[in-house]
C-alpha atoms as an extended CHARMM CRD file, in Angstrom:
* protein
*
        78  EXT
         1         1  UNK       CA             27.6730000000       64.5680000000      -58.1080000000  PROA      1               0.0000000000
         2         2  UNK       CA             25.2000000000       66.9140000000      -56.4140000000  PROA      2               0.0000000000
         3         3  UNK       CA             27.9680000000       69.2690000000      -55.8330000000  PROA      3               0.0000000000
         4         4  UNK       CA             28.8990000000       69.5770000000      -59.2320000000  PROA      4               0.0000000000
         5         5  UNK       CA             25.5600000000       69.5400000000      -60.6060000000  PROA      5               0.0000000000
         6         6  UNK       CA             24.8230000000       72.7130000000      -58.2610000000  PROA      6               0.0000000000
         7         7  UNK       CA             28.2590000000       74.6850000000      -59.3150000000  PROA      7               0.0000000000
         8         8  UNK       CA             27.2170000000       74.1160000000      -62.7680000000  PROA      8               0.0000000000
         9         9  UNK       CA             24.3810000000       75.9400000000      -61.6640000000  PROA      9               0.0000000000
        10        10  UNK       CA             25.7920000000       78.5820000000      -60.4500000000  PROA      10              0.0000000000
        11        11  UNK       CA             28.4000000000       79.4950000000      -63.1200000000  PROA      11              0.0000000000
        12        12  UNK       CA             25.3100000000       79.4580000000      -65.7670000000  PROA      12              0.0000000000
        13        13  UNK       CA             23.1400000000       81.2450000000      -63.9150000000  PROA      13              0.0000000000
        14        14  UNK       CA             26.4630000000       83.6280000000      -62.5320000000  PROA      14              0.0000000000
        15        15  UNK       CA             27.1570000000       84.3620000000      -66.2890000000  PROA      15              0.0000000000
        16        16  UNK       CA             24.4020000000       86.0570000000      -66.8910000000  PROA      16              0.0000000000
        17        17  UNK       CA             23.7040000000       84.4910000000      -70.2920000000  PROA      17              0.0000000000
        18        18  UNK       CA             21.6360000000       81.5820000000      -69.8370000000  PROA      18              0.0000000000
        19        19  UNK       CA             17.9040000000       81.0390000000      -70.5800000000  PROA      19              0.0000000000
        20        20  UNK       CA             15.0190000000       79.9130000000      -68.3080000000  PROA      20              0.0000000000
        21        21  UNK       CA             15.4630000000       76.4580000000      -68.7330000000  PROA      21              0.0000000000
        22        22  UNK       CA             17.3920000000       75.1330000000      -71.6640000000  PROA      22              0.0000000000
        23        23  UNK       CA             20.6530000000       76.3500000000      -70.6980000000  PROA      23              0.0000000000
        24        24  UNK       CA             20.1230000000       74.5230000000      -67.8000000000  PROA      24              0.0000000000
        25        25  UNK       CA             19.5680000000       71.0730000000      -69.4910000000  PROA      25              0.0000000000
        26        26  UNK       CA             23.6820000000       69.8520000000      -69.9920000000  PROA      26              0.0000000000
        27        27  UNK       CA             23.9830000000       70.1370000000      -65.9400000000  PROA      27              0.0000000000
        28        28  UNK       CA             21.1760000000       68.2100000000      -65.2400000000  PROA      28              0.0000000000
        29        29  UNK       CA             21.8470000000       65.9500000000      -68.2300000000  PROA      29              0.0000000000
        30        30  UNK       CA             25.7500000000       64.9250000000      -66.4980000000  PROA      30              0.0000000000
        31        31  UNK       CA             23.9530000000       64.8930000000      -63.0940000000  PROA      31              0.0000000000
        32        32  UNK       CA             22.0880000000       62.3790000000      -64.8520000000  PROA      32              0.0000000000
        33        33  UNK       CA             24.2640000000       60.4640000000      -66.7040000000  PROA      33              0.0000000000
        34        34  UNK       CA             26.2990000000       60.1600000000      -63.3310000000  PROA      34              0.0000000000
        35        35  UNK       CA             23.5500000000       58.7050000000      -60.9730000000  PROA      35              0.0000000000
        36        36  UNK       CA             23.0690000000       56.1060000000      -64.2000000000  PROA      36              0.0000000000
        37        37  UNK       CA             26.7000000000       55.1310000000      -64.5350000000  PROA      37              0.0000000000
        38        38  UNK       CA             26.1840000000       53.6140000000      -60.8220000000  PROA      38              0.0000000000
        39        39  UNK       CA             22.9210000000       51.8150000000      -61.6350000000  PROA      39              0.0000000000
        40        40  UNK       CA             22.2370000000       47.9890000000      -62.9370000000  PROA      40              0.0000000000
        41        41  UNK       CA             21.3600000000       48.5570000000      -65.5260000000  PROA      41              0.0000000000
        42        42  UNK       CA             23.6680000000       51.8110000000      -66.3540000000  PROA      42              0.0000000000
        43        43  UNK       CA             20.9450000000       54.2980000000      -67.7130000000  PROA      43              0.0000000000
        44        44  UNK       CA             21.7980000000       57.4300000000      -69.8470000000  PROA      44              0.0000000000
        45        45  UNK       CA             20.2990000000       60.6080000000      -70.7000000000  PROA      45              0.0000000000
        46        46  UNK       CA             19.3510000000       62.0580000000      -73.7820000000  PROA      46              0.0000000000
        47        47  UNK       CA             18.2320000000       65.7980000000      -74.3400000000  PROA      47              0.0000000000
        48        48  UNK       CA             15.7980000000       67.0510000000      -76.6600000000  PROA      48              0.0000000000
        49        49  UNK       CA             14.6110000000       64.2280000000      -78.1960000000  PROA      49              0.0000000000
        50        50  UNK       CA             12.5940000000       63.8560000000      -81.3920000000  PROA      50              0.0000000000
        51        51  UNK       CA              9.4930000000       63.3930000000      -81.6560000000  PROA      51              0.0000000000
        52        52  UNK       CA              7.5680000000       60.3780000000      -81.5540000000  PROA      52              0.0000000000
        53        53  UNK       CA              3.9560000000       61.7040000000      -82.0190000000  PROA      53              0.0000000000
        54        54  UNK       CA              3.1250000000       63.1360000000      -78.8290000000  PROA      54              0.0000000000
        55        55  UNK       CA              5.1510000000       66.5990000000      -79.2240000000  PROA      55              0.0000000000
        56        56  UNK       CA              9.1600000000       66.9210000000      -78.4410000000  PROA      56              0.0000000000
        57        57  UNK       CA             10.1070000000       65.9550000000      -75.0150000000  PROA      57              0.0000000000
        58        58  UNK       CA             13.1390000000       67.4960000000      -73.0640000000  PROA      58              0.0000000000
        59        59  UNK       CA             14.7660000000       64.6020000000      -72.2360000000  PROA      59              0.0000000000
        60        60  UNK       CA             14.6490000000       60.2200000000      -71.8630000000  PROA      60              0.0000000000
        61        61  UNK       CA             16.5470000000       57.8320000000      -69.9010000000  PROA      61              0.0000000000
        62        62  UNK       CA             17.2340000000       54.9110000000      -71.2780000000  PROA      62              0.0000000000
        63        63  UNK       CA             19.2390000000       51.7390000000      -70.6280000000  PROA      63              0.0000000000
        64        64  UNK       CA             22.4790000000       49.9820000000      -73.0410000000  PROA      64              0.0000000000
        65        65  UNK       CA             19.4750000000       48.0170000000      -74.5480000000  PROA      65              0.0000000000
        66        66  UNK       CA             17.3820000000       50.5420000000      -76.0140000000  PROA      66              0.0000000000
        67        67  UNK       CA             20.6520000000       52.1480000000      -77.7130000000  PROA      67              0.0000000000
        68        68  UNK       CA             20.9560000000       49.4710000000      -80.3490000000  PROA      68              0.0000000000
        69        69  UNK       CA             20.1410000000       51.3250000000      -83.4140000000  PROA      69              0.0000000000
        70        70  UNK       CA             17.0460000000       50.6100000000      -85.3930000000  PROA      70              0.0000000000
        71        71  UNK       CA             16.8220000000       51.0610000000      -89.5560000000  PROA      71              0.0000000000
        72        72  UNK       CA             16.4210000000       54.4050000000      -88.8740000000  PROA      72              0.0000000000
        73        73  UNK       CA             19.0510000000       55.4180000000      -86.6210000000  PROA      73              0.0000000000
        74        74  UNK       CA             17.3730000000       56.1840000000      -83.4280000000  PROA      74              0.0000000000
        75        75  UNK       CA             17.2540000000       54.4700000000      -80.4700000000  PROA      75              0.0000000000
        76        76  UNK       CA             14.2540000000       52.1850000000      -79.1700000000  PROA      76              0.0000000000
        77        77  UNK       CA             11.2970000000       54.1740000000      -78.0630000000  PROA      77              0.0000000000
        78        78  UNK       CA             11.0790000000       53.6730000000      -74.4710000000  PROA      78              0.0000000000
């Protein structure tokens, strides 16, 4: 997991056409998503979310639970 999170990395930053930091956020999305896959509860990670009144955040983890969708569409704050 690390090791794949770290060659992502690498080819990002090795291409030379990356960003600071958002170009940065599907590798440590998948690292993500991969350390949740092997916890109980499985939690996931979402990028960019929208916001809730407090500004947009980069990212959330959240758990099979708070992915049933509401009358809006979105999943549960949390």
């Amino acid at each position: 997991m690390v090791a794949d999170y770290l060659n992502e990395l690498k080819a990002i930053r090795g291409s030379g056409s990356g960003v600071a930091e958002t170009s940065y956020y599907p590798a440590l999305s998948n690292l993500f998503n991969a350390v949740g896959k092997t916890l109980k509860p499985k939690v996931r990670c979402i990028i960019n979310l929208a916001n809730r009144g407090a500004g947009i955040p980069d990212g959330g983890l959240f758990t099979a639970d708070q992915f049933q969708r509401q009358a809006d569409g979105l999943p549960k704050a949390g």
